[in-house]
The first five atom37 places (N, CA, C, CB, O) and aatype in JSON, in Angstrom:
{
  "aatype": [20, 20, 20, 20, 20, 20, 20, 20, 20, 20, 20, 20, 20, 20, 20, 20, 20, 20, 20, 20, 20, 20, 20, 20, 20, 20, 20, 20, 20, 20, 20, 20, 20, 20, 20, 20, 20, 20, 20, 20, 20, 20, 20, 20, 20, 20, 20, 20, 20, 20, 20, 20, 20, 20, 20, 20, 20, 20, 20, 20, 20, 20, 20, 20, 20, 20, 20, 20, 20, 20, 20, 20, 20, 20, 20, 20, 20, 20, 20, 20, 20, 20, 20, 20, 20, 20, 20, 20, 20, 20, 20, 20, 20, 20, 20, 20, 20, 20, 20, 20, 20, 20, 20, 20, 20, 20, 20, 20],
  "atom_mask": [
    [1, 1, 1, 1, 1],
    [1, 1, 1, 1, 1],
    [1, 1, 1, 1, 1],
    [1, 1, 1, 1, 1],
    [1, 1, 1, 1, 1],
    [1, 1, 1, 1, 1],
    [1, 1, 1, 1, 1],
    [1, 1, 1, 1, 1],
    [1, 1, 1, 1, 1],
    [1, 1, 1, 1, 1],
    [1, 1, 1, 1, 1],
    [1, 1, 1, 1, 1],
    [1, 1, 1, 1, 1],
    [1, 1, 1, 1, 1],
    [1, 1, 1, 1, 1],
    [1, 1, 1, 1, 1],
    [1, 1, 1, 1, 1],
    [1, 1, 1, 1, 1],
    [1, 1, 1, 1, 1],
    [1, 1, 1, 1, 1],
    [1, 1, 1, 1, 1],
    [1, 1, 1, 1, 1],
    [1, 1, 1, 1, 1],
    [1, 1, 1, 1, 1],
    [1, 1, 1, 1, 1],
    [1, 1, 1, 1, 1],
    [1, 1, 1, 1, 1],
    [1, 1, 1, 1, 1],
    [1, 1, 1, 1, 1],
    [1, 1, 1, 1, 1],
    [1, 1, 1, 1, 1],
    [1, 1, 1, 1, 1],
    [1, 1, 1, 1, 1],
    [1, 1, 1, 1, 1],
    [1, 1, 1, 1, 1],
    [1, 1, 1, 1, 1],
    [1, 1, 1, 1, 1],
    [1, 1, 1, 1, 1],
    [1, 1, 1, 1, 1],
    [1, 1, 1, 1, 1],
    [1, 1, 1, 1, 1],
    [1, 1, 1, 1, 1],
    [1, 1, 1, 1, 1],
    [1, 1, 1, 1, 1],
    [1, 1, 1, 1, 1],
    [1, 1, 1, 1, 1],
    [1, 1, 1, 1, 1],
    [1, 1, 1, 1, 1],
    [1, 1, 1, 1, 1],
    [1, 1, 1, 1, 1],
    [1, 1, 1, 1, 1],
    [1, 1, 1, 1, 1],
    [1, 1, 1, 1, 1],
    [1, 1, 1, 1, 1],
    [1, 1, 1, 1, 1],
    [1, 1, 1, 1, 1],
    [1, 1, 1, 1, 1],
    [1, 1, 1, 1, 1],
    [1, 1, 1, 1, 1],
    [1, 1, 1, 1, 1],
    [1, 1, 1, 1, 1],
    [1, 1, 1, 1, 1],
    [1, 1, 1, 1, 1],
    [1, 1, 1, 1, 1],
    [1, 1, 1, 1, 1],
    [1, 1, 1, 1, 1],
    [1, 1, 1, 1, 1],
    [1, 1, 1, 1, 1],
    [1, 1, 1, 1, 1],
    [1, 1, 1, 1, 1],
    [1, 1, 1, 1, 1],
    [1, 1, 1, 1, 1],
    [1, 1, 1, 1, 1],
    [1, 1, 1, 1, 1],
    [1, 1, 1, 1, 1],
    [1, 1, 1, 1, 1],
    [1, 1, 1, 1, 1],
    [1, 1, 1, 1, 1],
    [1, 1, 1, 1, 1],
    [1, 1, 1, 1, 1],
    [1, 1, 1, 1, 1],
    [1, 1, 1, 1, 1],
    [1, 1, 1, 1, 1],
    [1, 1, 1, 1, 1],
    [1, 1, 1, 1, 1],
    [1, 1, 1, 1, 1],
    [1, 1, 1, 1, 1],
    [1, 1, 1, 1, 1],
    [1, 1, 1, 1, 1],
    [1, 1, 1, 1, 1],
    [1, 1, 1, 1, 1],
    [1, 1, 1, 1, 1],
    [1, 1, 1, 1, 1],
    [1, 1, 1, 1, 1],
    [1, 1, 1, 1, 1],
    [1, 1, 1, 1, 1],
    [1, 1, 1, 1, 1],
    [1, 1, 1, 1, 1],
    [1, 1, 1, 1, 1],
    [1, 1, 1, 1, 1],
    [1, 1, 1, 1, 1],
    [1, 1, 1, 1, 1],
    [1, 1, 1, 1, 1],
    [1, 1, 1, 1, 1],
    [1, 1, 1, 1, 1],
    [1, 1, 1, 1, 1],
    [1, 1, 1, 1, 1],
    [1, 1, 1, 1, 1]
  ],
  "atom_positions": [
    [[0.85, -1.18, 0.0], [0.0, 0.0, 0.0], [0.89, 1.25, 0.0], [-0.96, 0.0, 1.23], [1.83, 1.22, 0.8]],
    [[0.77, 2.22, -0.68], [1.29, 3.71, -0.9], [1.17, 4.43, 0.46], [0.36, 4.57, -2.08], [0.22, 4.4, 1.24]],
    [[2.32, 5.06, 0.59], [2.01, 5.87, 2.34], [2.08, 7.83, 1.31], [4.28, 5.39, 4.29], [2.19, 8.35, 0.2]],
    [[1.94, 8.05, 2.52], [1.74, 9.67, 1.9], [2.33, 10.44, 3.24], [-0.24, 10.23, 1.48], [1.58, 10.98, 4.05]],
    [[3.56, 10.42, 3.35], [4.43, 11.25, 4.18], [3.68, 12.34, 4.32], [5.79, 11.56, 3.66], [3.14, 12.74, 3.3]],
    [[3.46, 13.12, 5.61], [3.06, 14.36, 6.16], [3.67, 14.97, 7.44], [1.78, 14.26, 6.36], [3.76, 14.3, 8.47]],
    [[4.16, 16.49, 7.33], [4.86, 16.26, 8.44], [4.18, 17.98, 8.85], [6.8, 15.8, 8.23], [4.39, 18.78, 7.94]],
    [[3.56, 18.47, 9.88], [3.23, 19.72, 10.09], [3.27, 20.07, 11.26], [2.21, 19.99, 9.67], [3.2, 19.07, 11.98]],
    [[3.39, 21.24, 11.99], [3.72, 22.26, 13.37], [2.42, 22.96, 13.46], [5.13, 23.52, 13.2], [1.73, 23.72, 12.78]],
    [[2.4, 22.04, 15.22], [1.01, 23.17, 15.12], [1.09, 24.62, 15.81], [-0.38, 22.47, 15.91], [1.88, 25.48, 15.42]],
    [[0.62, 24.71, 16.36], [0.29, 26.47, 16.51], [1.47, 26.52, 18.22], [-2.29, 27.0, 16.89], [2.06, 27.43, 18.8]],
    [[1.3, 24.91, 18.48], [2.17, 25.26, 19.82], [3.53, 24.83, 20.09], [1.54, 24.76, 20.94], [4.11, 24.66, 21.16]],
    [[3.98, 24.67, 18.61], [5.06, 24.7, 17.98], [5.81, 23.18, 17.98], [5.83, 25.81, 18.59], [6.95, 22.98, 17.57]],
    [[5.1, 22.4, 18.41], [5.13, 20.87, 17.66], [5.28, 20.15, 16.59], [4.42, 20.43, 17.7], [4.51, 20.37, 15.65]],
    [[6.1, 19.32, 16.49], [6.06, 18.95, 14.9], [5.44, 17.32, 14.77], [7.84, 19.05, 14.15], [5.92, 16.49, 15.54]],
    [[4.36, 16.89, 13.77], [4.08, 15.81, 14.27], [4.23, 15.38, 12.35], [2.5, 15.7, 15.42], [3.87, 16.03, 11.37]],
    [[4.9, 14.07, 12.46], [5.27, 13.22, 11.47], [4.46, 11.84, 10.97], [6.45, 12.92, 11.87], [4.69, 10.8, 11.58]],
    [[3.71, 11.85, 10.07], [2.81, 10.56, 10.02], [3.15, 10.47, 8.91], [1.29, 10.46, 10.29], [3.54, 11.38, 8.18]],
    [[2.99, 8.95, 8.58], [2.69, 8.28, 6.98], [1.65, 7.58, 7.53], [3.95, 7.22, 6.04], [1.54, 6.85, 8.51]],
    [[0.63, 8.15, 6.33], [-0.84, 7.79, 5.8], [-0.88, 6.81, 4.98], [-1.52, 8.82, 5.12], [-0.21, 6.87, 3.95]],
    [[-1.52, 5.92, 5.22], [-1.41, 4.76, 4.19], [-2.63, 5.54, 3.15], [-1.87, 2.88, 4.95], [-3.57, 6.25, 3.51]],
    [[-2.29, 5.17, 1.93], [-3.19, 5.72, 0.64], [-4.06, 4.79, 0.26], [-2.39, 6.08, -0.65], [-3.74, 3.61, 0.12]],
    [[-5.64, 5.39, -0.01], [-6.42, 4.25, -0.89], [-6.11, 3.96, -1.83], [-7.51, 4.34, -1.22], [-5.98, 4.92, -2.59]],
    [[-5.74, 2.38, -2.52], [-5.97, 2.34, -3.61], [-5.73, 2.82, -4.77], [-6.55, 2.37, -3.54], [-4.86, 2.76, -5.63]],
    [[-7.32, 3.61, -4.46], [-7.44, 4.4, -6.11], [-7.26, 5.74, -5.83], [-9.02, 4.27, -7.03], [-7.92, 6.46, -6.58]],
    [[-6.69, 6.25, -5.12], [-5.95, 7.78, -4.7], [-5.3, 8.65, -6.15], [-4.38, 7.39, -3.47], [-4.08, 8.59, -6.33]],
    [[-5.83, 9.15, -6.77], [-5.58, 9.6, -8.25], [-4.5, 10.58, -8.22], [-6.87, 10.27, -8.97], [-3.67, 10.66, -9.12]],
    [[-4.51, 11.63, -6.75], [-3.27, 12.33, -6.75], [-2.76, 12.69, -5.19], [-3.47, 13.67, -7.64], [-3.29, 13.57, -4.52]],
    [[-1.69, 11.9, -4.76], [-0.52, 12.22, -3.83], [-0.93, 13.7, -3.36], [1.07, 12.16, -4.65], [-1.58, 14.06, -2.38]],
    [[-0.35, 14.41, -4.39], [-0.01, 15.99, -3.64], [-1.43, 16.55, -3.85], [1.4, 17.16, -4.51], [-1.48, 17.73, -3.5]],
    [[-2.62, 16.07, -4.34], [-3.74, 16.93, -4.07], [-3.94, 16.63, -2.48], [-5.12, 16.59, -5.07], [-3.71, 17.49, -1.63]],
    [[-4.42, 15.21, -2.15], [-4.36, 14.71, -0.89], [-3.8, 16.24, 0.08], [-3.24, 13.22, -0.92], [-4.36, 17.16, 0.68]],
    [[-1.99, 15.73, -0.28], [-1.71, 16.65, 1.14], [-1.84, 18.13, 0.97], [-0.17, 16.45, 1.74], [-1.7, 18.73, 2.03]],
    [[-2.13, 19.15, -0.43], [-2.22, 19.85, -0.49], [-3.77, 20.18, 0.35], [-1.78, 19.97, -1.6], [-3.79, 21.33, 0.8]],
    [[-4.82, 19.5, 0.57], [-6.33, 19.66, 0.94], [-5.84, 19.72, 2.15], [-7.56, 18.54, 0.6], [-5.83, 20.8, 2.75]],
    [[-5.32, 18.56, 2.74], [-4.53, 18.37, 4.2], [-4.25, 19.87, 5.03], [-2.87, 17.6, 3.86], [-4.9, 20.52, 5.85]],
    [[-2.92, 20.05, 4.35], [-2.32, 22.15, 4.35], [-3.85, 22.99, 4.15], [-0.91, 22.83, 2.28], [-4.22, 23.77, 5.02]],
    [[-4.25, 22.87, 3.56], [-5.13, 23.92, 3.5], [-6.57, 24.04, 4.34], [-5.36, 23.99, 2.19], [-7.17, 25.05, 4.7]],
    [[-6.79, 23.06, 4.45], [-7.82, 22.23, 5.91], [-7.21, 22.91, 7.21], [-7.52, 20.09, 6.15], [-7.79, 23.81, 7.81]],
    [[-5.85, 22.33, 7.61], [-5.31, 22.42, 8.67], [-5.11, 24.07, 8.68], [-4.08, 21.46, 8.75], [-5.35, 24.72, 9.7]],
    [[-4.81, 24.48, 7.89], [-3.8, 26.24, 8.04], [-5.79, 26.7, 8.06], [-2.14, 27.18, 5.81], [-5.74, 27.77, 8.66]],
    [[-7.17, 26.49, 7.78], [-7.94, 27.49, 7.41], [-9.22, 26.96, 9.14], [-8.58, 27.29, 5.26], [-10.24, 27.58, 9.46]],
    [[-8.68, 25.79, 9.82], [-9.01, 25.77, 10.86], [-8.28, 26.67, 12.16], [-9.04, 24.56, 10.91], [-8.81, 27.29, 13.07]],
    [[-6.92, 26.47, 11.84], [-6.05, 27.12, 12.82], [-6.24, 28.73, 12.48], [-4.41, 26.55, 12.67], [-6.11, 29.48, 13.44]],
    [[-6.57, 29.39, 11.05], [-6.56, 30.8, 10.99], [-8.46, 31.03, 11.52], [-5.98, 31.41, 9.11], [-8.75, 32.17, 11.89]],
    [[-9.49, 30.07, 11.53], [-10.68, 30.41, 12.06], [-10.65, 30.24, 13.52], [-11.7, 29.67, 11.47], [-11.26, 31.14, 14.11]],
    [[-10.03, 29.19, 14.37], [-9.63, 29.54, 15.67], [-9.06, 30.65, 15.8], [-8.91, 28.73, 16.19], [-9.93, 31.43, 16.18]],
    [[-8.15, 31.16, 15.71], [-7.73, 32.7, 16.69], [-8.53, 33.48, 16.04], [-6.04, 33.45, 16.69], [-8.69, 34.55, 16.64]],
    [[-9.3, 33.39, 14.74], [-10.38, 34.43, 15.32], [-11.66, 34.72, 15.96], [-10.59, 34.9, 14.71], [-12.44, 35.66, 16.0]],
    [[-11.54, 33.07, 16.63], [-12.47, 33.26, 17.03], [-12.52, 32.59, 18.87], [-13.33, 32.74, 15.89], [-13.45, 32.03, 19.45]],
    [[-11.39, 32.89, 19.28], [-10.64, 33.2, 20.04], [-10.55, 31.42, 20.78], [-11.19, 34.63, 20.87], [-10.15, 30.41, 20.21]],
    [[-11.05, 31.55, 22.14], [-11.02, 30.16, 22.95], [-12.18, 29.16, 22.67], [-11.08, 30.45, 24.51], [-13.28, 29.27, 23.19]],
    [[-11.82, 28.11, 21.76], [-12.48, 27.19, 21.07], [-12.2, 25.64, 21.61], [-12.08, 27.4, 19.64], [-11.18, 25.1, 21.2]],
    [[-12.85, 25.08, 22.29], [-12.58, 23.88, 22.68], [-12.45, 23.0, 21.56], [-13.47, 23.47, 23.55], [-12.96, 23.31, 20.48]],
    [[-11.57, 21.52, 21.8], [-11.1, 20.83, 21.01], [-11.92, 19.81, 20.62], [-10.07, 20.51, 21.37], [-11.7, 19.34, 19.51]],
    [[-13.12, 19.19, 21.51], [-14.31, 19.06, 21.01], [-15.37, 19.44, 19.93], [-14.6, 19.21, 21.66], [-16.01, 18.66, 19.21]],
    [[-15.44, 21.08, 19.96], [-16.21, 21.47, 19.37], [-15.15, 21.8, 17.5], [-16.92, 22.72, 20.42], [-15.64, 22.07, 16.4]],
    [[-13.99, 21.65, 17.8], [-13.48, 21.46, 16.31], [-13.7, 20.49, 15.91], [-12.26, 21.58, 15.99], [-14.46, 20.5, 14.95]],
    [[-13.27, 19.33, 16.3], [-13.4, 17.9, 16.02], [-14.64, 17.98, 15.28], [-13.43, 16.9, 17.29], [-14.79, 17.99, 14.06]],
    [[-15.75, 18.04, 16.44], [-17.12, 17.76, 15.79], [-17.84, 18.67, 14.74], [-18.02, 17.67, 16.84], [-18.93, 18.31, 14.31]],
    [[-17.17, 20.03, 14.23], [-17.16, 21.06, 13.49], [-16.65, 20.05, 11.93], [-16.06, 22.39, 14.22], [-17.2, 19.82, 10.85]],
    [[-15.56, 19.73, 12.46], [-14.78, 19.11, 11.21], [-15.41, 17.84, 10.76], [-13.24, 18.78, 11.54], [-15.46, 17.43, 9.6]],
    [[-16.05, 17.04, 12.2], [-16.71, 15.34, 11.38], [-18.03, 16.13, 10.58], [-17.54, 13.62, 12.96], [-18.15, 15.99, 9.36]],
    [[-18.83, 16.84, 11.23], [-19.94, 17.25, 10.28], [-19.74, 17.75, 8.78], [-20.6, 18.3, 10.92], [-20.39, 17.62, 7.74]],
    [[-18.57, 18.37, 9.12], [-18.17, 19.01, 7.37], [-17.96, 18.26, 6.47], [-16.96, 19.79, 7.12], [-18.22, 18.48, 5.29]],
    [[-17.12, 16.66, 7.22], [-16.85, 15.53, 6.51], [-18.17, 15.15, 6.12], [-16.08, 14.49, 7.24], [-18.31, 14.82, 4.94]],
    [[-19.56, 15.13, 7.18], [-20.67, 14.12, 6.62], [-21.14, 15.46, 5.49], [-22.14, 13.4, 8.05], [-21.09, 14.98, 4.36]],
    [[-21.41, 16.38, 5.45], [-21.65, 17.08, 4.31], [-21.11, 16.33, 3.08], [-21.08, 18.41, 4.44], [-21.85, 15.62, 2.41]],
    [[-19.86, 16.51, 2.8], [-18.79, 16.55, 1.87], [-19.67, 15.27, 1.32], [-16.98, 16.44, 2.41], [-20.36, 15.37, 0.31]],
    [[-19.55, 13.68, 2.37], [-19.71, 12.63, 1.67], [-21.25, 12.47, 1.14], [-19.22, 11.55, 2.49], [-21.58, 11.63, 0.3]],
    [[-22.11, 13.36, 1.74], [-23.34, 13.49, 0.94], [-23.4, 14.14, -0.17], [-24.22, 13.96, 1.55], [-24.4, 13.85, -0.82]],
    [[-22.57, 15.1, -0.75], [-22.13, 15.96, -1.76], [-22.36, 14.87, -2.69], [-20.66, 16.66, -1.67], [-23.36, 14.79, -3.4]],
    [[-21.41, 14.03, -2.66], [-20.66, 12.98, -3.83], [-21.82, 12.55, -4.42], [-19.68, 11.58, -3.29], [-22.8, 12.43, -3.68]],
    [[-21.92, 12.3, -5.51], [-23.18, 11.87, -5.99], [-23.07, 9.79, -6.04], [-23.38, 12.81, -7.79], [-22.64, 8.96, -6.84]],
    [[-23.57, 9.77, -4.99], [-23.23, 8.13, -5.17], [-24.17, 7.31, -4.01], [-21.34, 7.77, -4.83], [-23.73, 7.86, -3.0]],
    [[-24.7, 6.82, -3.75], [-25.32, 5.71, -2.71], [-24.77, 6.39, -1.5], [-24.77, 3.94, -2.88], [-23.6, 6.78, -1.49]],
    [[-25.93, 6.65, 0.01], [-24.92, 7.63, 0.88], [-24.55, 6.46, 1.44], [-25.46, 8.96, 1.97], [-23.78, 6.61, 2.38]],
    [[-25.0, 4.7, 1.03], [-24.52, 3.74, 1.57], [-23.2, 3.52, 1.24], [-25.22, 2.79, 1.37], [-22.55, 3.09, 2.2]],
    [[-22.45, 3.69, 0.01], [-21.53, 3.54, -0.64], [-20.38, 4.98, 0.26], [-22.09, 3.61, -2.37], [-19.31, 4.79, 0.84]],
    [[-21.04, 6.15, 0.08], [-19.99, 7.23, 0.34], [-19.62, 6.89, 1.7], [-20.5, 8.8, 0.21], [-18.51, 6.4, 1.94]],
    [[-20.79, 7.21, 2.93], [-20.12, 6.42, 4.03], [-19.2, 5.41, 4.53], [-20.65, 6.13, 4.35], [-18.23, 5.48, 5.28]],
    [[-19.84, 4.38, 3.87], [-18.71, 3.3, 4.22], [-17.39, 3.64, 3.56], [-19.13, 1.8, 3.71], [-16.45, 3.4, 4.32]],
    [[-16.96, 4.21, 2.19], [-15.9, 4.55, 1.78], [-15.09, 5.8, 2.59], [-16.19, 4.77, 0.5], [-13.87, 5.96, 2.53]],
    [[-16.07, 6.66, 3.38], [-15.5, 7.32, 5.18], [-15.08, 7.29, 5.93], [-15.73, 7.51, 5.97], [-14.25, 7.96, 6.54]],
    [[-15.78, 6.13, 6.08], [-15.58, 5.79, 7.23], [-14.32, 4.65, 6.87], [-16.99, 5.32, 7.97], [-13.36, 4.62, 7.64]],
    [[-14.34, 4.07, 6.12], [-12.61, 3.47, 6.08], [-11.52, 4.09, 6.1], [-12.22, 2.84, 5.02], [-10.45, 3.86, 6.67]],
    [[-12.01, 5.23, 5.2], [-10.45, 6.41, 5.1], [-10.36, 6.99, 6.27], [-10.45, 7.83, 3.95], [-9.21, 7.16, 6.69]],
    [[-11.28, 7.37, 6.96], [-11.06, 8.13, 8.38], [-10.48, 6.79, 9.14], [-12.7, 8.91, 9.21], [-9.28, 6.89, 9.4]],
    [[-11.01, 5.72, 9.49], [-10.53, 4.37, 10.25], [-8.99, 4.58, 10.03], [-11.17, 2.75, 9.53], [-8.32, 4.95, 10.99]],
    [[-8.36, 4.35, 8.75], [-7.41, 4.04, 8.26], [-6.32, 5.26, 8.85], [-7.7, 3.84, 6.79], [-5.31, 4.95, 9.48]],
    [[-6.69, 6.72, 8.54], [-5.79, 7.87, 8.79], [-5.89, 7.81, 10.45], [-6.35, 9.45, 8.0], [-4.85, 8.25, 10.94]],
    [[-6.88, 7.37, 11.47], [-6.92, 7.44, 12.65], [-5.61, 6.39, 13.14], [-8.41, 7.13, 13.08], [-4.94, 6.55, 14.17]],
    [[-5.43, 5.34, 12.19], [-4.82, 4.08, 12.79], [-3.43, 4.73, 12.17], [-5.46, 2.31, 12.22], [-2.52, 3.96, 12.49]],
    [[-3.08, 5.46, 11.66], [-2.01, 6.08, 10.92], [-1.64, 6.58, 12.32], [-2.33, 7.21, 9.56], [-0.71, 5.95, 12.82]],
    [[-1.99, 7.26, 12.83], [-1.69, 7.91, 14.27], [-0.73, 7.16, 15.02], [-2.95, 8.02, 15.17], [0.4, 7.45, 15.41]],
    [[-1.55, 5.94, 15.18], [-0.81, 5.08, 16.1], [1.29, 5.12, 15.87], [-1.62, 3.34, 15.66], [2.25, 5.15, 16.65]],
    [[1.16, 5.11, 14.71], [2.99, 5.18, 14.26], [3.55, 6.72, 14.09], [3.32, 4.35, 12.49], [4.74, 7.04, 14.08]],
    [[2.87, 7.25, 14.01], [3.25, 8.92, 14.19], [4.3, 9.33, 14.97], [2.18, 9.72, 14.8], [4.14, 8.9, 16.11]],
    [[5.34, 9.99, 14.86], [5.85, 10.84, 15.71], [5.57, 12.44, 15.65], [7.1, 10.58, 15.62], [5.11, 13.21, 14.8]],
    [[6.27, 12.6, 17.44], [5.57, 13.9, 17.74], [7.14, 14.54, 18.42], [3.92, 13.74, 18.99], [7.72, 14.22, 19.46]],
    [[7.46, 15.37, 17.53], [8.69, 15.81, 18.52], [8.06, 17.73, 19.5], [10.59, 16.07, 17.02], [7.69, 18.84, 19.11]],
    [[8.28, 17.12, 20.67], [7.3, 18.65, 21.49], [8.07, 19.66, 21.49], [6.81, 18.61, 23.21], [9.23, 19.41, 21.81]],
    [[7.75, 21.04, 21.17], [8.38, 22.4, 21.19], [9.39, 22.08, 22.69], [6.99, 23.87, 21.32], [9.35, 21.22, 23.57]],
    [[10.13, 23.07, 22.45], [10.59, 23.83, 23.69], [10.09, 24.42, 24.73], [11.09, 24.59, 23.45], [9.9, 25.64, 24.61]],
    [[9.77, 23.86, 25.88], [8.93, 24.95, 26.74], [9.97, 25.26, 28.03], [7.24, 24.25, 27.35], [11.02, 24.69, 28.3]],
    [[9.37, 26.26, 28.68], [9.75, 26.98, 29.86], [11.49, 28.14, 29.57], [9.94, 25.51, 31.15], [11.6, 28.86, 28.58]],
    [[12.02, 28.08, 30.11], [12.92, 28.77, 30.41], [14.89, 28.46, 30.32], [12.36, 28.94, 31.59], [15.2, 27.85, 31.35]],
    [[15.74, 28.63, 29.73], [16.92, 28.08, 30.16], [17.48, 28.48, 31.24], [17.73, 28.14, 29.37], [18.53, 27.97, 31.61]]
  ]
}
C-alpha cells in the first residue's frame, strides 16, 4: 500500500510526522496533502479568530463538514459512508505510528 508522508507544526510549535497509508485508487498524492495544508492552516486561521475554542467542538465542526462533503458525492450515501468511514478508520490508525517531537517549553 502507498504511504503519503506528512509532516506539520502546530500552533504550539510541535512537529508531528505521520505516513498515511493511501487508498488504492488515490488519483493524486499531492492533491491529498495539499487539501490536508489547507484544511489544517484554514481551521487554525478560524480559531484565533475566534478566540477560545474547545477541542471538542473542532473535532465535531470538522466530522460534520466531513458528513456534508460525503453526501455531496453523488453516489449511494450507503456507498460514500462506508468509503468514510474506512479512510477516516485508516488515517486514525495512521496515528498510532506517528511521531511527535514537542516544542521547547519553559525557560533556560
Amino acid at each position: 500500500m502507498k504511504k503519503l508522508p506528512y509532516k506539520t507544526k502546530t500552533t504550539s510549535g510541535d512537529i508531528i510526522d505521520i505516513k498515511f497509508e493511501l487508498h488504492d485508487e488515490t488519483a493524486d498524492p499531492v492533491h491529498v496533502s495539499n487539501l490536508i495544508t489547507a484544511i489544517l492552516t484554514t481551521i487554525d486561521r478560524e480559531i484565533s479568530l475566534m478566540g477560545d475554542v474547545s477541542n471538542g467542538d473542532v473535532l465535531q465542526g470538522v466530522s460534520m463538514a466531513l458528513a456534508i462533503r460525503t453526501h455531496i458525492i453523488l453516489a449511494p450515501i450507503e456507498t460514500t459512508s462506508g468509503l468514510t468511514k474506512n479512510l477516516l478508520n485508516d488515517a486514525l490508525n495512521s496515528l498510532t505510528k506517528a511521531t511527535t517531537i514537542l516544542a521547547p517549553s519553559g525557560r533556560a
